[in-house]
C-alpha positions as CSV (number, residue, x, y, z in Angstrom):
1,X,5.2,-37.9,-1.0
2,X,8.1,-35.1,-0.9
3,X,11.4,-36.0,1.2
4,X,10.0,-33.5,4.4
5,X,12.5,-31.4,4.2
6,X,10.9,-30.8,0.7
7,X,7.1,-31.0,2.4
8,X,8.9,-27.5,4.4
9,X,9.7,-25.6,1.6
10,X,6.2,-26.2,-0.4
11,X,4.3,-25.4,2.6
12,X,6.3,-21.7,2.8
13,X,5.5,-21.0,-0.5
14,X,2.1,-21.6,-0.2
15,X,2.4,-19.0,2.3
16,X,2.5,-16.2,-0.5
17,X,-0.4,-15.5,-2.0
18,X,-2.3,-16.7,-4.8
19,X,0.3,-19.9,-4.4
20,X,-1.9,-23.2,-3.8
21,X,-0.4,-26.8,-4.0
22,X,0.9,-27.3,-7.4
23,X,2.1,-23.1,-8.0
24,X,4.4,-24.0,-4.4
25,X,5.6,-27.5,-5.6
26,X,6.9,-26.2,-9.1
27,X,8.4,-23.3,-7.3
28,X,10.3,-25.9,-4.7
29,X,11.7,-28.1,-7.6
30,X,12.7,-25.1,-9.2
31,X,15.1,-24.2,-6.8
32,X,16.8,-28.0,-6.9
33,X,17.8,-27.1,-10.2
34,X,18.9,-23.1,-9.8
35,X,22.6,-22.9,-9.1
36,X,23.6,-23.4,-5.1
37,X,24.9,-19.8,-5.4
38,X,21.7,-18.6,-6.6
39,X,19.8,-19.8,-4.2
40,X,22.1,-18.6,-0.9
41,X,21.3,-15.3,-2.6
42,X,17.9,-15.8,-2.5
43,X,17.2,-16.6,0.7
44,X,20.0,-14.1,1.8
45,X,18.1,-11.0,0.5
46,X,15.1,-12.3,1.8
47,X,16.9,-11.8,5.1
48,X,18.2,-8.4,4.0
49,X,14.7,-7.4,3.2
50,X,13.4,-8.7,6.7
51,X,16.5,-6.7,8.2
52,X,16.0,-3.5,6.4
53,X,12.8,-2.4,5.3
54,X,10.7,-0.7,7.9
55,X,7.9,1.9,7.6
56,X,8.5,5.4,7.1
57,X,7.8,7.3,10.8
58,X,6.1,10.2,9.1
59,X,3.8,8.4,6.5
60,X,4.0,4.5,6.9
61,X,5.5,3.8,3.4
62,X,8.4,1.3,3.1
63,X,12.1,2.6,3.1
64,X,15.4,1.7,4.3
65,X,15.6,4.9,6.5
66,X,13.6,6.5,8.9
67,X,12.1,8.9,6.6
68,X,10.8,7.0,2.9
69,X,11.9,9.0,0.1
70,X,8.9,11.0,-1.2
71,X,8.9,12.2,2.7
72,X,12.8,13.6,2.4
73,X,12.1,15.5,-1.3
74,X,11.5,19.1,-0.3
75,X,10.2,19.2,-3.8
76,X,7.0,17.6,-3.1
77,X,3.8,19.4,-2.5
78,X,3.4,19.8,1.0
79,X,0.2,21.1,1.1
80,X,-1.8,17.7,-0.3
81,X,-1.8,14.4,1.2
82,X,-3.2,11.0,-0.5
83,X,-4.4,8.4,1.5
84,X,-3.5,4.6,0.2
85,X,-4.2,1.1,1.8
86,X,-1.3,-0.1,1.0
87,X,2.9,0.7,0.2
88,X,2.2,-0.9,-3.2
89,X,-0.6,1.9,-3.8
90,X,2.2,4.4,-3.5
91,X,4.1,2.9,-6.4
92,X,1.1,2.7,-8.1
93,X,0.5,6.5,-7.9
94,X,4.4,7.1,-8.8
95,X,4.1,5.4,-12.4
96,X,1.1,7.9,-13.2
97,X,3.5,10.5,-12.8
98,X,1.2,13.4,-12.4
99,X,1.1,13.5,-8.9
100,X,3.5,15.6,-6.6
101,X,2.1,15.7,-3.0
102,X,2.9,13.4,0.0
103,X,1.7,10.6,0.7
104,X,0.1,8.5,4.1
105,X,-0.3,4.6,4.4
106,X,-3.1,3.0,6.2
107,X,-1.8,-0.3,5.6
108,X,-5.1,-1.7,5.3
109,X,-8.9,-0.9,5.7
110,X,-11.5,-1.3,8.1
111,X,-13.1,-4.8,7.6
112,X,-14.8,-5.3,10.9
113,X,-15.8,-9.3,9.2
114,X,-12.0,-9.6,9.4
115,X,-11.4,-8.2,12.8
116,X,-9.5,-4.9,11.5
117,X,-10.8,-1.7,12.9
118,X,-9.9,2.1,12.9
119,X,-7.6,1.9,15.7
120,X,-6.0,-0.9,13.7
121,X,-4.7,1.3,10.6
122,X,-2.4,4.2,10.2
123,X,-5.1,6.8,10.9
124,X,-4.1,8.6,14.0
125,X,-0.8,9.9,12.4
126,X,-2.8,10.9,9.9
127,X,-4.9,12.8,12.0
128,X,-1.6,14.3,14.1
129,X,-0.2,15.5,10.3
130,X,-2.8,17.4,9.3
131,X,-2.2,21.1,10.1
132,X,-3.2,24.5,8.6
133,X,-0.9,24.3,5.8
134,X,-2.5,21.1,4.5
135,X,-4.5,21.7,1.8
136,X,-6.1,18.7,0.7
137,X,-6.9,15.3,1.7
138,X,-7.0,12.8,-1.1
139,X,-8.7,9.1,-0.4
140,X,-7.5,6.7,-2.4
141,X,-8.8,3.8,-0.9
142,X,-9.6,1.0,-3.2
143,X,-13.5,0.7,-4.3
144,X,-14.5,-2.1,-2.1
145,X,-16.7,-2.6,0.8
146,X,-13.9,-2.0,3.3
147,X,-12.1,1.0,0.6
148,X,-15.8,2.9,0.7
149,X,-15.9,2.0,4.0
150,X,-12.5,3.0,5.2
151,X,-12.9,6.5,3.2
152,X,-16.2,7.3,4.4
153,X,-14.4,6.9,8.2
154,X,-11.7,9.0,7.7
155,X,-14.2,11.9,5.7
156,X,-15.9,12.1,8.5
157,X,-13.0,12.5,10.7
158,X,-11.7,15.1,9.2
159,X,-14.9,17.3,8.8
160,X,-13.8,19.3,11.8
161,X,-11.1,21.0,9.2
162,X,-12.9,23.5,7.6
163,X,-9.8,24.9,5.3
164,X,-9.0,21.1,4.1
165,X,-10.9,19.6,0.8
166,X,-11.9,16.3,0.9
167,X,-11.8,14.3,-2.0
168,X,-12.2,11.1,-2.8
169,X,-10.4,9.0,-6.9
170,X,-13.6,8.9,-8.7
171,X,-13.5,7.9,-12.4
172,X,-11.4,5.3,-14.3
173,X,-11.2,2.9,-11.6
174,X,-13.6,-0.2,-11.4
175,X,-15.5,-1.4,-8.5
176,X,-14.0,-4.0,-6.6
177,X,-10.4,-3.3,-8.2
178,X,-7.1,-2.3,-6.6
179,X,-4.8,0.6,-7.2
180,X,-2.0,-1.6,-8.0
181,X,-3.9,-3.4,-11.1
182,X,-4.1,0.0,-12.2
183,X,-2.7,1.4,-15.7
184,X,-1.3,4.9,-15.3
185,X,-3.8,5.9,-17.8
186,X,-6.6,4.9,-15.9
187,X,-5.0,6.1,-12.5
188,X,-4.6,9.6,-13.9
189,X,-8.1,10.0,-15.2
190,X,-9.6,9.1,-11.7
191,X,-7.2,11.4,-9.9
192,X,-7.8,14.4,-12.6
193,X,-11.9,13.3,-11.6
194,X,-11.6,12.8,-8.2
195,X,-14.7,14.5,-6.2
196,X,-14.9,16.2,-3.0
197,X,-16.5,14.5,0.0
């Protein structure tokens, strides 16, 4: 038995995921041994990063400001919009370095078994950024249940826009996997194959 103030600190880490009993109890003795210093930076930029970060008012992504970065760069393609579950999908689809458009973050998918539903994700400012000069509408939901799922949703939604493609990443990535596991490889073969809806 840990001293409790110990029994604390465990039981936060196993908070994070993938972290069960022994993964949070080497991570607690490991910070009796890290410098005191070390450690008030730790937990100070974990405050910083609960201070800071918020989502990005026009496309949900994390940032500092009100407007995420790839929202601020004029130099983007304006005209195409990819669809991710998550803010991690977006740096996923940066290291392929192919793709220029903008971006929009669901932060999530529809999993009606987990009590997450449509009106639960970032869909309706989706909807509310979509205007004639959009172009296309990538999905790049992850291939799951709730990714197929989630795409087939928002496809749907957006049938009543006759000038906008549809499409949907096709090859390269396995069933059940997630953008972030990803090589850049991989993630540029399936947006080079994606298919329209």
């Amino acid at each position: 038995m840990y001293p409790p103030v110990l029994e604390k600190l465990i039981d936060y880490f196993k908070m994070l995921p993938s972290v069960g009993q022994k993964t949070a109890e080497r991570y607690a003795m490991k910070m009796l041994e890290i410098p005191a210093e070390d450690v008030e930076s730790f937990a100070a930029q974990l405050q910083l990063v609960r201070r800071k970060i918020r989502r990005c008012s026009v496309c949900g992504n994390l940032t500092e400001e009100d407007r995420c970065e790839i929202c601020r760069d004029e130099s983007r393609d304006r005209t195409m919009i990819c669809v991710v579950q998550q803010p991690k999908d977006v740096i996923a689809m940066e290291k392929m370095g192919e793709y220029r458009g903008l971006y929009h973050v669901l932060n999530g998918a529809i999993s009606p078994m987990k009590g997450i539903l449509p009106e639960d994700l970032n869909i309706a400012s989706l909807l509310d950024r979509i205007d004639e000069n959009t172009r296309e509408v990538i999905i790049a939901t992850s291939s799951t249940v709730e990714g197929d799922t989630t795409a087939l949703y928002i496809t749907r939604l957006l049938k009543d826009h006759p000038h906008l493609t549809v499409s949907r990443l096709a090859t390269g990535l396995p069933m059940g996997g997630n953008l972030d596991y990803a090589d850049e490889i991989t993630l540029s073969r399936a947006m080079a194959g994606r298919i329209k809806q």
